[in-house]
N, C-alpha and C positions, 0 to 999 in steps of 0.2 A: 417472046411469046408468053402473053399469063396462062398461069396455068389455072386451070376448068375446078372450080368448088367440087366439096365434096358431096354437093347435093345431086348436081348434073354427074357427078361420076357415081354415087350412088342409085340414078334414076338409071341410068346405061347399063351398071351390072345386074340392074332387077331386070330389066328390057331383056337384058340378051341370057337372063340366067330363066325367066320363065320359056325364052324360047326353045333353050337348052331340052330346059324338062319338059315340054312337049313333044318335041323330036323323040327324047326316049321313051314317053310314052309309047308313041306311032310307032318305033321300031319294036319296041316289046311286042305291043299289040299285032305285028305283021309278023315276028318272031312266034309267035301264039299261034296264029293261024293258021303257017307254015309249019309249023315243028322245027321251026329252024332256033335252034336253043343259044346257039352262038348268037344272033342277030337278037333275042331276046334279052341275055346277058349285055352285051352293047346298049340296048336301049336302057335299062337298069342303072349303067354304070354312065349314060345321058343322062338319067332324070338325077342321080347324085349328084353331079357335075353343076348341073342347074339350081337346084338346092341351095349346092353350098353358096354358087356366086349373089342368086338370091340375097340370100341371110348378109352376105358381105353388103350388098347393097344397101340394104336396110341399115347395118352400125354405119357406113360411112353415111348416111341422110340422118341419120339419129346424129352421131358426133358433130355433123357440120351445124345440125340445129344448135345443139349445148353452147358452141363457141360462140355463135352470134350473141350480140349485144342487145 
């Protein structure tokens, strides 16, 4: 099995890391509304989550560009 560039696997982590930090948007935001602080905190530590895989996605599409010929 070959294995998937690091462009395609950059473009998955951006995919599934802004989805990330939407969800915790939405749970902050329903955390807010509720006074629910725990479900607030959860969402927060969603949108970090999402961030960081983000940002990862971004260096592996940056790197996989540099190597190309």
């Amino acid at each position: 099995m070959k294995d998937r560039d690091l462009t395609s696997r950059g473009a998955e982590n951006n995919l599934e890391g802004t989805a990330k930090d939407l969800k915790g948007k939405l749970k902050d935001a329903a955390g807010g509304l509720t006074g629910d602080t725990s479900l607030q905190a959860e969402g927060k530590l969603d949108q970090a989550k999402g961030k960081v895989q983000n940002a990862l996605g971004d260096l592996q599409r940056n790197l996989d560009r540099k190597n190309q010929p």
